[in-house]
Structure formats: structure tokens, C-alpha cells
ZAGU-125277 format. One record per residue (C-alpha): x, y, z. Coordinates in steps of 0.05 Angstrom, whole numbers, plus 5000, padded with zeros to 4 digits. Example, Ala and Ser with C-alpha at 12.3 -4.5 7.8 and 13.67 -1.06 7.14 Angstrom:
// ZAGU-125277
524649105156 527349795143 
This chain:
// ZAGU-125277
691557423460 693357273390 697256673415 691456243446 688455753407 680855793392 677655243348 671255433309 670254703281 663554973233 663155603192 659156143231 657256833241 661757193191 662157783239 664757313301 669556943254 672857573237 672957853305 675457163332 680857193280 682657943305 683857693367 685357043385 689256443336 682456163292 682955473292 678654963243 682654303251 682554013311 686553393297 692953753269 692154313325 689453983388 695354143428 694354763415 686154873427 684755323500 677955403474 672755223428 666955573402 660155193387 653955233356 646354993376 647154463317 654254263320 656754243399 662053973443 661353223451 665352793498 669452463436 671353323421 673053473486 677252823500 681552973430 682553693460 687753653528 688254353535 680954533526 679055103580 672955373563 667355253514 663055813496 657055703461 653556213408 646856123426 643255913493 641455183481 647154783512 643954113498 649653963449 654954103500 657253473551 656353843605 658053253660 664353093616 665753893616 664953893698 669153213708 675153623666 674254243700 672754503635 668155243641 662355373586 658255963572 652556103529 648956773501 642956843542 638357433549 641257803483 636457263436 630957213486 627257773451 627557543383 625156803399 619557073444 618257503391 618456833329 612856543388 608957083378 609657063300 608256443297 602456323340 597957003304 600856783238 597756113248 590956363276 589956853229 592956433171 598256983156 602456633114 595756283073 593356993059 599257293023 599056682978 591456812970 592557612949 599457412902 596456812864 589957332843 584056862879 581557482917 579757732850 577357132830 574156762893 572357332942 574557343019 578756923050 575856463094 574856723168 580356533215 580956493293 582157063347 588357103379 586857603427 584057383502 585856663488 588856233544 597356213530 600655623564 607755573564 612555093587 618955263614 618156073645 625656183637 627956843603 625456713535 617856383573 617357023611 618157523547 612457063511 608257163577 609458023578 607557983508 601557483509 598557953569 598758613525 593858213481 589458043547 591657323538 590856923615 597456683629 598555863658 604955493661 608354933685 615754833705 619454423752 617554903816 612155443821 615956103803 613356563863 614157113838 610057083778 604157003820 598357293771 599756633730 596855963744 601655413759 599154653727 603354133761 603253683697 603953873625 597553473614 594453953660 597454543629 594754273557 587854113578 586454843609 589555283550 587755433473 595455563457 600555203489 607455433475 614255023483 619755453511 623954993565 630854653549 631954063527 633853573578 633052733590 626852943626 623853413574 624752973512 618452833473 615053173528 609553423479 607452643470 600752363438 597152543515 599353153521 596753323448 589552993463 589253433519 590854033476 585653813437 582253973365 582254693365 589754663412 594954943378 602254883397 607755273380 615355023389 621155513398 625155053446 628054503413 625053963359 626753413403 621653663455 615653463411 613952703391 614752903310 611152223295 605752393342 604853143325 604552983252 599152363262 594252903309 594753443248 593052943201 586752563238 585453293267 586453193340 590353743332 587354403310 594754653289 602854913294 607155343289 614355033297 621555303288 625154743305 625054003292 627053323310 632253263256 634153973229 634554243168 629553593155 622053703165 616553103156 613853143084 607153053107 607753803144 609254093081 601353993049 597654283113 594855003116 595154963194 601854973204 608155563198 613755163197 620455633205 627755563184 630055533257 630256303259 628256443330 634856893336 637056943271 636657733259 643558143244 642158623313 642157893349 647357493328 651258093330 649758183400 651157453419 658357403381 660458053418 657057633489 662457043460 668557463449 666957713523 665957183554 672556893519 676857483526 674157513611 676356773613 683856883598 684957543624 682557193695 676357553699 668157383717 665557073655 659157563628 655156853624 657356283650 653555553651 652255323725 654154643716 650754423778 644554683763 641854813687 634854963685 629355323650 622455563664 616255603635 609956003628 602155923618 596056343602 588856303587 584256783548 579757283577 572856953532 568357423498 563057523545 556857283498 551257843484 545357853524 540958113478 533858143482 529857743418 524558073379 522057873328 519858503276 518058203220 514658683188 521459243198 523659283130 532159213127 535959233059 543358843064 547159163006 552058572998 553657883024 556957953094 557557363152 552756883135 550656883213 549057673210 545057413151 540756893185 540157293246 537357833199 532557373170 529557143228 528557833263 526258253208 523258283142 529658173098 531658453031 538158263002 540058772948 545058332902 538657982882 536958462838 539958772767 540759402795 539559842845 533460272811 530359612807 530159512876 528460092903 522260152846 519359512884 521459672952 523060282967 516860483014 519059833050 525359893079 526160343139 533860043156 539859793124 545759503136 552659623090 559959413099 566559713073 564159473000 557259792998 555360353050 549460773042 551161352992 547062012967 544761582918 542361032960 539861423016 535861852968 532761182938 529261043005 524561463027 522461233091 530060933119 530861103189 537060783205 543860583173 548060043214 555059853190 557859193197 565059523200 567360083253 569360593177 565461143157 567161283092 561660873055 556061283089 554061943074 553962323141 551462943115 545862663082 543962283138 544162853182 540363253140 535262653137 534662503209 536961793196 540361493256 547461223236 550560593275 556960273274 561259683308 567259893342 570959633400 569558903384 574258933319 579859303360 583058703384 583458303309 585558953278 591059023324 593558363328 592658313254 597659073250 603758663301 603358043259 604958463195 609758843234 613058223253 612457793193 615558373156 621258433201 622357693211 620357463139 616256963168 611456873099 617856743072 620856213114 614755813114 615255773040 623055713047 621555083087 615754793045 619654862981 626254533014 631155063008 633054993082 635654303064 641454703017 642455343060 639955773115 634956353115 638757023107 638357383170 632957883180 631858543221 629558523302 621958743323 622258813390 625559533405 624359883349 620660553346 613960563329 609761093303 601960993300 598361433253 590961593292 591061373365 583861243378 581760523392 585360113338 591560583351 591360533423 590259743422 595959703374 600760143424 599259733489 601159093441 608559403412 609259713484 609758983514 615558893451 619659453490 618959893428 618260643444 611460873412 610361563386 603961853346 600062293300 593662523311 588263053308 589763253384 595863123428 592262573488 596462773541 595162173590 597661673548 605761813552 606761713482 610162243444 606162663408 608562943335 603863463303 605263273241 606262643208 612362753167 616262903230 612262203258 615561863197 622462123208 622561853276 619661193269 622960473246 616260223235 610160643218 602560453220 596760703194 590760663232 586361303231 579561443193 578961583122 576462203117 577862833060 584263083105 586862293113 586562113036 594061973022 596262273084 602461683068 604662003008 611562092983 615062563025 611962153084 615461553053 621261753039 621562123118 620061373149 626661203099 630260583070 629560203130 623460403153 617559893145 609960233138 604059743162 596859943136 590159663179 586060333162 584160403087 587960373027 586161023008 590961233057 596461103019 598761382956 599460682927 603260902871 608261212907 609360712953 609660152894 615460632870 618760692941 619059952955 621359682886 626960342890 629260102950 626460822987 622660313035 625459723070 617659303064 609959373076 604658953114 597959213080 591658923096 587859513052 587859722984 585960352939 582659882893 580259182923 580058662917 585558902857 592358912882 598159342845 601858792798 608559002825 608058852892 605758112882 613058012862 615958332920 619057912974 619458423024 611558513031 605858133061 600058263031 593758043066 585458043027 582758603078 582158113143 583458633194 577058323237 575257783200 574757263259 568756893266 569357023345 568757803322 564557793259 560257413307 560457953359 560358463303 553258133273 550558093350 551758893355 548359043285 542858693310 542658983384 542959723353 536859573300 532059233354 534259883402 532560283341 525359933328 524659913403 525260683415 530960533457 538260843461 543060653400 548160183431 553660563386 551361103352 554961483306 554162183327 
């Protein structure tokens, strides 16, 4: 078909221009070559407008690389006869998957936290602030098309409720609530995400109303098009904070964002990346050269545009709430409890009302404390910082109990409680669901770069170039290092990506249907992505060591939510500058809050200040359990989780 004219009228995909070129005459003037133009390939920025199509007499087809076709003149292409296609389906993971970036990225103030651990202030000012959970929150999403349904199968894997609203009630996605009105959709979710096309009807649809129903903790996130969201409006609710915040890749007038955005800490703002990966736009030239090649051979096109009839759908959900603890409220003051370090200021307070409260930073040293209390305190309470070691334990005669306010071990001495009789508690289950949303966001803000784009955007490079393209999520393998709670959380989550999961662990579990490796270099070697979520314990210090590292490969990407300590830090330091490892989400560290030197100048890592749970909905929950298992304690009742 080297004969038929095909005009490209804007630089594109370098792999579709050469393939076009293979095949077909490439075009790029239309004027001198009109005559000769059969078809014309478009973009979602530059289209086919009516004054194009009227210069081109011979036009037959326009195929568009991407799915939007709000550029294209669709009535003028249907009065000429003239057929259109677009590249559906092949980006709908990778946008779903930016919506799902974006909206954990922005609760858990991804993006805020690199920037936190690279500029040294966790060293300096101590934890980040507490964020918001993601998981069980109420999704809403607007337009439950291809792309609305993908951020639905996703949202549900994190036990999000699911609302929508679209032109019609979509029967058979009958576990979702239907709103009739965005309004309605707004005022009965937490996150309401835009994902519909952009039509007359749907312009500005996110208006000042819709926003005020949304609300002050709302948050939206935009993956459709900018032109669905009043910019004026969205930018005026963030400011006054009617608005609690956003997560947009796209806007009104592209690559140009409102100044004001750029100052906020409660908003990602994107490069327009939703399917800007090489495995995607790969995929969509090869769906245009199809659909182009099926046109003039006389043959079904792969994806044609139903003139008649262009819609697209739209989905909801809301979040399965916390159910608050019913806990029964003694008062003990008399119960003796040590904190060893400043936690959540509510476990704190809660603390200080129930029981007789020591707080052991207020003191030089830790002989000095015990010499004036040490016949007092019959509990304490530790963290990940400061546990209860030999030394500690052995400075308190008459503790009973240890509680963690973490679901680790490793800062307790088991033996020497054991050997003590002193009961050992812990809080698991109610970080599971932080931790594991916090392990996917890494995962995808690796992949995607999304840390990166939002300071691409703020720093207005997109107004001189695009973002490079970056590497697909959804699909790849994934291999899970430990697959108790955390693990298994973290598989249901990259299960609802369509990525095969695989695993290491003590024990094969048989009734999960993951594959089962029995050790963790083979794991490694089989995995795209590879996360770390097992105890610390003498056999799991630096089970991630070289060999490991260098099995998971130069495109492999390792994501750690255990303990730094896992890791052979220096090693993977030297794998990731080397170019032995394609990038790293950590959350942990072998030394925190200190932070190897080299990777704060890497741009293929996200590094996040140890924030695996820290929610308040969970450090809340987390508090309410350390509590519950020390009045069970005092109360001679059953430990709510003990540590057995």
C-alpha cells in the first residue's frame, strides 16, 4: 500500500511514524499533497477539524491514536462518509491505572514524602505528618466505560464501595449504586473520579455545585479530559478549602496548568500521561496501522467510531467505614505504663487518662528512670523506634505486659519475655490495608514516574517537552516476599491490576493459587516487580541481597513495606546507580531516619519517611487496640492480639 497517501500533520510516536512510513506514503503537508491524502492520522491534542477535512477531498478514514475523539468532527466526518477509528481498550489499563496513582498518591501525600526524605527534614524534623486512608473509602466515578470499569475492579480490591453515574443505569454492574445526578454522585462519595468523554453535555460538568457537594475532605481525580472540570472553579475550592484535594492529568488548556496549582501540597498534577508507557503506545500504533491497513484492503476495521452513537460510562463507589471500637472504659489509674517514645498524640492522651502514665523521653537516660520508677510500671508500650529490649525488660521488675503500637517484632525481646512471663501484644490487621496500599502506590509511582511528573509539571518543563514514556503496571509479574497479612492484602490489590502474583515464604499456602517458589532467588528471577513484606527476623536480615538483586534484573523494580534491614542497602545502592535494577519504592531503612546519600539523587526511586500505616484513621485504630489489649490485660481478660 505504499502508494496511498497518509498525512501525519504532528510529529508522533516514533515507532508508528516509522511503521507508517514502511507501509503506506507519510505525508506532513497537507496543502501541497491534499489530492493525494486517503487518510489522516490524529492525535488527542491535535485532531481532525472541519477546516482539515474540507482541504482534504479524498479523505477516507481518520484514525485516531488514542481514544478521545473530541478533537475529531465527527458530524462533518458522517456528512462525508468519511470512517474514524480510535485505540480503545489497549490504554484503558494504564489510565485506570494513573487514577489509581493518583488518587493514593494524593491521600497518602506520595509525591510530598519523597521530597520530605531527599531534602534531609526527616533527619531534621521527625515524621511526616499523618495522611488519609485510602482503603474502604467510597469511589465515585463518572462515565463506567472501559477505562470507568478498570478503576471500579481496582477500587474494589481495596474494599472501596463502588457509585456511579452515567447517562443510563449499566445493568449489569448491579453491585454498584447508580446516582442519577453528578451532584448526587458527589455528595455520597469521598473520591469522585472523572472518567467519561468529553461531549457538549459533559463540559465543565465538575462545576462549583458539584465541588460543594464533594465537599472539604472530597477529592477528585481527572483522567478524562481538562475541559470536564470548571479550572476557575476547581482552583477557587482548593484555595478557600471547599475542596479537600486533586489529582489531575489533564487540563483545560494543555501543556498550561493554573499557577496557583503549582504552590498546593494537595494536589498531583500529571503531564497528561494516562497512556503514555512504551508497552501502550506501542500497542495503540500497531491498533492504528490495523485499523488502516483493514480499511484499504476492504476489511472490518479492529475499532471503528459508531458515529451514531459515541458514548462513555461511568462508575461510583463508597468506602466500607471502620467500624469504631466498642471498647469498654476503665479508668486504672494506679496501672503503672512506661511509653518509650513519642507516638500518636491520641494513643498518648488516651494513655493518660486510663492509666498512670510515664513517658520515658523525659528523662536523661534510661537508668534514671527506671531508679525512680521501676517498682511502678507493670506495662509498656514501644514502637518500631524503641521496643522493650534485655536491657529494658531487665530494668523493670514487676512489667507484666509489653504492647506494640506497630504489628513488628523485632524491637521486643521474645525470649526474655517468655522466660519472664510477660504477656506480649501487638496491632495487626488494622495496618494491613495502609501498608498495602502504601506497597501499590510505590509500585506504581515507580513504574509510572508519577513523583516525577508532578515535579515535571510544577517546575514547567511540560510547557517545553513531554514526559519520557515510562513502563506499564498493570500485568506485570509480581512476587511478594512473606504472604501473611500485609502479603496477602498486597496480592488481592495487584490481582485486581491483572498481574500474575507468585511468592516466597516459610510454607507453601496451598489455597491461595499463587505460585509458590521455595526460595527467593528463584522468586526474584521470575518477578518484574518484587516486594518485601515478611518479618524481620535472624533468617530475613538481608534476605534481598545481591544475588537476589541481580535475579529480579535490570528491569526488575523491588518495593520494601517490611524493614530496612531486609535489604542489603549497600548492595542495592550499588545495583540501582549500576543500572543492575531498573528502581525502588522503599518505605524502610537500615538506618532511619538516615537515608543512603546516593539514592537522594536518583530519579528512578521514591523514597518515602517510614509511613507504611501512618493514617490517622489507622493510628487511631492502632491506639484504640493498645488500649483494648492493656485494659484486657488489667482486667484478667483474654489479650485481644496476643503475641504467642
Amino acid at each position: 500500500m505504499e502508494s496511498i497517501g497518509v498525512l501525519v500533520p504532528h510529529p508522533t510516536f516514533p515507532y508508528l511514524e516509522h511503521h507508517l512510513q514502511a507501509r503506506f506514503n507519510l505525508l506532513r503537508d497537507r496543502t501541497k499533497h491534499a489530492a493525494s491524502i486517503r487518510a489522516v492520522v490524529v492525535n488527542s491534542v491535535d485532531g481532525a477539524d472541519a477546516k482539515l477535512i474540507d482541504a482534504l477531498p479524498m479523505l477516507e478514514i481518520v484514525s485516531c491514536y488514542g481514544v478521545g475523539v473530541d478533537k475529531v468532527d465527527l458530524r462533518k466526518c458522517a456528512e462525508r462518509g468519511i470512517r474514524v477509528t480510535n485505540t480503545p481498550d489497549v490504554i484503558t489499563d494504564e489510565t485506570a491505572d494513573v487514577a489509581m496513582a493518583l488518587i493514593i498518591s494524593l491521600l497518602r501525600r506520595l509525591c510530598q514524602c519523597d521530597v520530605f526524605v531527599r531534602s534531609g527534614k526527616w533527619k531534621h524534623q521527625g515524621s511526616y505528618p499523618l495522611t488519609t486512608k485510602f482503603s474502604g473509602k467510597t469511589v465515585g466515578i463518572l462515565g463506567l466505560g472501559r477505562i470507568g470499569k478498570a478503576v471500579a475492579k481496582r477500587a474494589e480490591a481495596f474494599n472501596c464501595k463502588i457509585c456511579y453515574h452515567s447517562r443510563t443505569v449499566k445493568t449489569e454492574c448491579s453491585s454498584y449504586k447508580y446516582y442519577p445526578s453528578v451532584v448526587d454522585l458527589a455528595s455520597n462519595c469521598d473520591i469522585l473520579v472523572v472518567a467519561c468523554s468529553l461531549t457538549i453535555e459533559t463540559h465543565h460538568i465538575i462545576n462549583r455545585d458539584v465541588m460543594n457537594a464533594l465537599g472539604p475532605k472530597g477529592v477528585l481525580i481527572n483522567v478524562g479530559r481538562g475541559k470536564h472540570v470548571d479550572e476557575a472553579e476547581l482552583v477557587s475550592a482548593l484555595l478557600e478549602g471547599r475542596l479537600g484535594g486533586a489529582g489531575l492529568d489533564v487540563f483545560h488548556d494543555e501543556p498550561h496548568v493554573p499557577p496557583e496549582l503549582f504552590e498546593l501540597d494537595n494536589v498531583v498534577l500529571l503531564p497528561h500521561i494516562g497512556s503514555a508507557t512504551v508497552e501502550t503506545r506501542t500497542a495503540m500504533a500497531d491498533l492504528v496501522l490495523a485499523n488502516l491497513e483493514a480499511h484499504f484492503l476492504a476489511k472490518p476495521l479492529a475499532t471503528p467510531v459508531l458515529l451514531s452513537a459515541i458514548y462513555w460510562l461511568r462508575r461510583g463507589t463508597k468506602p466500607l467505614s471502620l467500624s469504631p471500637s466498642t471498647m469498654e472504659v476503665a479508668r486504672m489509674e494506679s496501672m503503672g505504663v512506661v511509653m518509650t517514645n513519642q507516638m500518636h498524640p491520641y494513643l498518648e492522651e488516651q494513655l493518660a487518662k486510663r492509666f498512670n502514665l510515664f513517658r520515658l523521653w523525659n528523662y536523661p537516660s534510661l537508668a534514671a528512670f527506671s531508679k525512680a520508677h521501676s517498682n511502678s510500671i507493670r506495662a509498656l508500650v514501644g514502637n518500631t523506634k524503641l521496643g522493650a529490649d534485655a536491657t529494658m525488660i531487665d530494668s523493670l521488675p514487676k512489667l507484666e505486659i509489653v504492647c506494640t503500637y506497630s504489628v513488628g517484632l523485632d524491637k521486643i525481646d521474645l525470649p526474655k519475655c517468655k522466660q519472664r512471663g510477660i504477656r506480649v501484644a501487638n496491632t495487626p490487621d488494622v495496618l494491613t490495608d495502609d501498608v498495602a496500599d502504601l506497597a501499590i502506590a510505590l509500585a506504581l509511582s515507580v513504574s509510572r514516574r508519577i513523583c516525577a511528573c508532578d515535579s515535571f509539571v510544577r517546575n514547567h518543563s511540560w510547557s517545553k517537552s513531554d514526559f519520557y514514556l515510562t513502563s506499564k503496571f498493570s500485568g506485570k509479574t509480581v512476587g511478594i516476599v512473606g504472604l501473611g497479612r500485609i502479603g496477602s492484602a498486597i496480592a488481592k490489590r495487584a490481582a485486581a491490576f491483572g498481574c500474575p502474583v507468585s511468592y516466597h515464604s516459610r510454607s507453601e499456602k496451598p489455597d491461595t493459587g499463587y505460585k509458590f517458589y521455595s526460595n527467593i532467588l528463584d522468586l526474584a528471577a521470575n518477578s518484574q516487580i518484587l516486594i518485601v513484606a515478611c518479618a524481620l527476623t535472624q533468617e530475613t536480615h538481608h534476605i534481598v541481597n545481591r544475588k537476589v538483586i541481580d535475579a529480579l534484573g535490570p528491569k526488575g523494580i523491588l518495593i520494601n513495606i517490611g524493614r530496612g534491614q531486609h535489604v542489603d542497602e549497600a548492595e542495592l545502592v550499588s545495583a540501582l546507580t549500576e543500572g543492575r535494577l531498573a528502581g525502588a519504592g522503599l518505605d524502610v531503612y537500615e538506618n532511619e531516619p538516615h537515608v543512603p546519600e546516593e539514592l537522594l539523587r536518583l530519579d528512578n526511586v521514591v523514597l518515602v519517611p517510614h509511613i507504611g500505616s501512618d493514617t490517622v484513621e489507622t493510628c487511631d485504630a492502632m491506639a484504640d487496640l493498645v488500649i483494648a489489649n492493656l485494659e484486657a490485660h488489667f482486667q484478667n481478660k483474654p489479650l485481644l492480639t496476643p503475641v504467642t
